[in-house]
DRENLOZA-233781 format. One line per 5 residues: number of its first residue (from 1); their letters; for each residue x, y, z of C-alpha. Coordinates in Angstrom, 2 decimals, decimal comma, padded with zeros to 5 digits. Example, Ala and Ser with C-alpha at 12.3 -4.5 7.8 and 13.67 -1.06 7.14 Angstrom:
1) as) 012,30:-004,50:007,80; 013,67:-001,06:007,14
//
This chain:
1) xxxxx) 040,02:045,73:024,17; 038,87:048,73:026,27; 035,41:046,81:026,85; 037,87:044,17:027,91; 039,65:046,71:030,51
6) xxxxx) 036,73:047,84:031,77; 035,55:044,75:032,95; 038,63:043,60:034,91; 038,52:047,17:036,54; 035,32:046,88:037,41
11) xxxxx) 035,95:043,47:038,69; 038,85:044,45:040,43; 036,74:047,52:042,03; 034,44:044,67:043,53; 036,68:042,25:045,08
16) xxxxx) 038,35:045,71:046,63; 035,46:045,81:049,09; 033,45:042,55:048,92; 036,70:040,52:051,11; 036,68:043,36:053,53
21) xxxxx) 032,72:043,48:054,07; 033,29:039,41:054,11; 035,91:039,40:056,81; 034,00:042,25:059,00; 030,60:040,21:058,71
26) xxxxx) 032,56:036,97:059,93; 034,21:039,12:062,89; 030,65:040,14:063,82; 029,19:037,11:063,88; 032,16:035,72:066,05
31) xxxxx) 031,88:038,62:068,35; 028,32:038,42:069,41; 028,31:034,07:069,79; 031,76:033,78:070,63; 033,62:036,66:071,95
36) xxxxx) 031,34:038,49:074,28; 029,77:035,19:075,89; 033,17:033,96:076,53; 034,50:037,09:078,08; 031,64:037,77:079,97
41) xxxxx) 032,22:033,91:081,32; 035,65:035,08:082,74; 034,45:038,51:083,71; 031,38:037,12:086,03; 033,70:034,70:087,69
46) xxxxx) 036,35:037,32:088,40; 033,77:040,24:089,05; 034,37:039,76:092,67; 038,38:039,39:092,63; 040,33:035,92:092,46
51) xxxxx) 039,43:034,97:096,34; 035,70:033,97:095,26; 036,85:032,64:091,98; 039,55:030,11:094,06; 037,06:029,33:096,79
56) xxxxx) 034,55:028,23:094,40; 036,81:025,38:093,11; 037,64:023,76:096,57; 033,92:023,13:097,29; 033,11:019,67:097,72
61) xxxxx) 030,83:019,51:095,04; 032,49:021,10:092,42; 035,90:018,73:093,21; 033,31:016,00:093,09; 031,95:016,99:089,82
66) xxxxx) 036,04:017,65:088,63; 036,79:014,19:090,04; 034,07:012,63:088,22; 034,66:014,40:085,29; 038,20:012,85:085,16
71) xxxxx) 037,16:009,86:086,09; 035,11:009,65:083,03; 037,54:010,44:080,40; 040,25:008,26:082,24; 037,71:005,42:081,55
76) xxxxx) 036,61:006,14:077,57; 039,54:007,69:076,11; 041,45:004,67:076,08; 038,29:002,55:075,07; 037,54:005,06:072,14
81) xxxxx) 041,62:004,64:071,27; 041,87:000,93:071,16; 038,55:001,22:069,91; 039,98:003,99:066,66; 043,30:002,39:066,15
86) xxxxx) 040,79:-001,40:064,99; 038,77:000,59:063,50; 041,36:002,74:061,22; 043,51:-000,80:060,50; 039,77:-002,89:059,09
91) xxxxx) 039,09:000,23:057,07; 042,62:000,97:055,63; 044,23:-002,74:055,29; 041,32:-004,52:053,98; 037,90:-004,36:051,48
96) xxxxx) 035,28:-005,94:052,98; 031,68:-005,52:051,49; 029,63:-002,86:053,15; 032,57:-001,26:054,10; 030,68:002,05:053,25
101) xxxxx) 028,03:001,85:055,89; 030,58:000,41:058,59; 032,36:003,90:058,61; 029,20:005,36:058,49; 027,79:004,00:061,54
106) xxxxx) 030,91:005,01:063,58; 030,29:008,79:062,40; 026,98:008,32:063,64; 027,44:010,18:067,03; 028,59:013,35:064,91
111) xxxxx) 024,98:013,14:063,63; 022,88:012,04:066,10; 021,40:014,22:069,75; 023,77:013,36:072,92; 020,36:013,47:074,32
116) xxxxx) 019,09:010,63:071,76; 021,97:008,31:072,81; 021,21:008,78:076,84; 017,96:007,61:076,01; 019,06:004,97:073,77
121) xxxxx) 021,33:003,72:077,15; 018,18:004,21:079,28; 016,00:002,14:076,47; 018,09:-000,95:077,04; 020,24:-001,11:080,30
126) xxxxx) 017,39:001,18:082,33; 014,93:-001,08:085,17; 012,71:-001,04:082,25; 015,03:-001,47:079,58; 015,63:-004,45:077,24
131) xxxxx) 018,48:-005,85:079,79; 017,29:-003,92:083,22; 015,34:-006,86:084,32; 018,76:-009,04:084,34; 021,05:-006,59:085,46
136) xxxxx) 018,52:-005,89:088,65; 018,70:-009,92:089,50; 022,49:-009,51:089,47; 022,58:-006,61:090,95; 024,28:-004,07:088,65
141) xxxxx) 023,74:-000,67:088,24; 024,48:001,10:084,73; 021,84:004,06:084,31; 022,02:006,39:086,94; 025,76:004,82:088,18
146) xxxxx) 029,17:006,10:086,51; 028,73:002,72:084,09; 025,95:004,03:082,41; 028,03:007,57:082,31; 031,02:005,99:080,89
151) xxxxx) 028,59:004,39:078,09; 027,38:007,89:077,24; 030,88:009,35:077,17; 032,41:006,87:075,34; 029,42:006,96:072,79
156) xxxxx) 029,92:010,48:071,76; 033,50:010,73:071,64; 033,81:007,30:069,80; 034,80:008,31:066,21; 037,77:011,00:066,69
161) xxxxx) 040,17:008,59:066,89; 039,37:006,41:063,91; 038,38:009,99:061,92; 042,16:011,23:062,37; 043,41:007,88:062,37
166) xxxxx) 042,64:006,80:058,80; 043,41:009,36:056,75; 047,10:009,38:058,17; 047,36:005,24:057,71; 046,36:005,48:054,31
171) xxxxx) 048,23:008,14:053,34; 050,91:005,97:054,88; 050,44:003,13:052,33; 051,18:-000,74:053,70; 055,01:-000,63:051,89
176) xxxxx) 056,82:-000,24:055,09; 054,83:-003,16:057,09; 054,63:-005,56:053,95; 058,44:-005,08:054,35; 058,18:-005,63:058,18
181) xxxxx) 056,62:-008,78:056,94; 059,23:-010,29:054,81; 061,80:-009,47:057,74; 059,92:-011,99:059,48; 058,32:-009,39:062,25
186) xxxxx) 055,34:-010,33:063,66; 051,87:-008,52:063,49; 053,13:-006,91:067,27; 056,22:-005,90:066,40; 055,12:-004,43:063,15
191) xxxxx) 052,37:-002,35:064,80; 054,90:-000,66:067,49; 057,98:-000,20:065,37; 056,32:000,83:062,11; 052,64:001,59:062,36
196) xxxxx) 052,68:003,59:065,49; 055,51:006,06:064,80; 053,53:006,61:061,56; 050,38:007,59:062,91; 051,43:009,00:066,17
201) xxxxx) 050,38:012,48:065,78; 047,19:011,53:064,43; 046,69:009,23:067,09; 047,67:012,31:069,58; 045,50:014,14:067,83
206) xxxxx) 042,79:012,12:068,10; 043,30:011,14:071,48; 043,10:014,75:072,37; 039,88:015,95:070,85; 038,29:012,47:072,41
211) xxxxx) 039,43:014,00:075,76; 038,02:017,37:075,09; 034,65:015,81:074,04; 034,57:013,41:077,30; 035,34:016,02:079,55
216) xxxxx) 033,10:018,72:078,26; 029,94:016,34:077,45; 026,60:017,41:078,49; 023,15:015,78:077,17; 023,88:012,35:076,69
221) xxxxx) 025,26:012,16:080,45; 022,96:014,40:081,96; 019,82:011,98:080,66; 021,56:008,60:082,57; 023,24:010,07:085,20
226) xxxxx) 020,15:011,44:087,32; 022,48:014,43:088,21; 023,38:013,39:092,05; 025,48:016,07:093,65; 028,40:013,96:095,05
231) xxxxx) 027,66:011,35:093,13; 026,85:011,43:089,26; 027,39:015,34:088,78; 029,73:016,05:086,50; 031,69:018,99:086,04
236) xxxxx) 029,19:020,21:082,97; 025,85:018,90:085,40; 027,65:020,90:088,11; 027,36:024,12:086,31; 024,04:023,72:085,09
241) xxxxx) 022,74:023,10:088,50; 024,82:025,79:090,67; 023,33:028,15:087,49; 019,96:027,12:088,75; 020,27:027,53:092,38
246) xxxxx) 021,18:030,94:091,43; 024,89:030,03:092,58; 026,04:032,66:089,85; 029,63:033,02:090,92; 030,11:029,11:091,13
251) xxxxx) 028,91:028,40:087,72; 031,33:030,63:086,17; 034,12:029,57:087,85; 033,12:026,01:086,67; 032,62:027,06:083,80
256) xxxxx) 036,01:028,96:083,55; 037,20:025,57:084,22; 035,63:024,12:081,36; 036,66:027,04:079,08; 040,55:026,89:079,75
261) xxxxx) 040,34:023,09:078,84; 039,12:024,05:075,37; 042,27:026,73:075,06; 044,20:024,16:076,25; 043,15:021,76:073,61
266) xxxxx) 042,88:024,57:071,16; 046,81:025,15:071,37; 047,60:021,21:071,90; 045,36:020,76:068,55; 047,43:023,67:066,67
271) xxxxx) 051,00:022,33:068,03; 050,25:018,35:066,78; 048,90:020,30:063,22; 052,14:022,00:063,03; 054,66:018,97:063,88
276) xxxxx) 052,19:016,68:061,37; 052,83:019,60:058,54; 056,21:019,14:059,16; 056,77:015,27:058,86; 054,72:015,53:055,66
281) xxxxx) 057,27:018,17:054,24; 059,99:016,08:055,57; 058,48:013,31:054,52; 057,87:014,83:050,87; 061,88:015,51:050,74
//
């Protein structure tokens, strides 16, 4: 028994200290690739006072490069939505064989370069690319052109949706809409009066991390969008390239920009989390 004792004491001595050292090691790390960038983001586009920081955003490129940037998610969010919601239904309602592989290749953009994927865009829909030579006879522009930036956007934000989709549709179950069903409502009505007031914070949720991710993109657009001030900058290209015309104070204030959509998102993303905990409590009572 006192062997016994000593043991749990001793055991009890080491857990004392090894959560603190854990917790201070994890603070570290956060500080030095996390903390201090980010703060010295906001301090080198304030070092000068707020008048710099505010004329830096009504330049015409950088409301170009915001413009564009908007323009961009306005055009593949609700792709990558319709796009999530068909792919959440195939997985959840039905077995189909290599069902397995399907939902891997829609997590493939979480695996694979942004950089990769422009140059997949480039590969076929570039002058040289498997389609270039017909889309030059009609005319159409995709790489280098906002089509061929939509195509890169949409690409890496395509599986958020579907990823916070399906777990809430089959946690769901199909009881409610096979019910919907015997009512004699159709496939329509079932989806807006049952389906989408069950999933609509996963949808939300979705919806906003595909909007963080199409907004705050970098390689993939970068490789097909030639980076034309005016034209194909976006607000990411912009700070790269006011970084490299030594344009300091701009690029900070862009990227201040950038930085207050993720806090944005951050707290959006923590407010859906809450409300969803809640429906499941409510919806365990």
């Amino acid at each position: 028994m006192k062997n016994k004792s000593v043991g749990v004491d001793d055991l009890g001595k080491r857990s004392s200290w090894v959560v603190p050292v854990l917790i201070g090691l994890v603070i570290v790390y956060l500080t030095l690739i996390l903390y201090i960038p980010a703060a010295n983001v906001f301090f080198q586009a304030f070092r000068k006072g707020p008048g710099p920081f505010f004329q830096n955003l009504v330049r015409p490129d950088f409301l170009s490069a915001a413009r564009l940037t908007v323009m961009l998610a306005i055009a593949s969010v609700p792709v990558n939505a319709i796009f999530g919601l068909c792919v959440a239904w195939a997985v959840t309602r039905h077995r189909f064989p290599g069902r397995a592989l399907f939902l891997s290749i829609v997590d493939l953009p979480f695996s694979i370069s942004p950089v990769v994927a422009g140059l997949m865009i480039i590969l076929l829909y570039g002058r040289q690319g498997w389609f270039g030579g017909w889309l030059a006879d009609r005319d159409i522009d995709i790489v280098f052109a906002f089509p061929g930036m939509v195509l890169a956007t949409a690409f890496v934000s395509m599986p958020f949706v579907a990823r916070e989709v399906i777990p809430v549709l089959e946690e769901a179950g199909s009881d409610q809409e096979e019910a919907g069903k015997t009512l004699g409502a159709n496939d329509w009505q079932i989806f807006w009066r049952i389906t989408l007031p069950n999933i609509r914070w996963g949808l939300l949720y979705g919806l906003i991390l595909t909007n963080a991710r199409a907004m705050g993109e970098f390689g993939a657009v970068s490789v097909v969008s030639g980076n034309i001030i005016n034209r194909t900058q976006s607000l990411p290209l912009f700070v790269e390239e006011a970084y490299k015309q030594y344009e300091t104070e701009a690029a900070y204030s862009a990227a201040v920009v950038l930085a207050l959509l993720a806090i944005v998102t951050l707290v959006l993303k923590e407010i859906l989390e809450r409300k969803t905990k809640i429906k499941q409590v409510a919806d365990d009572k």
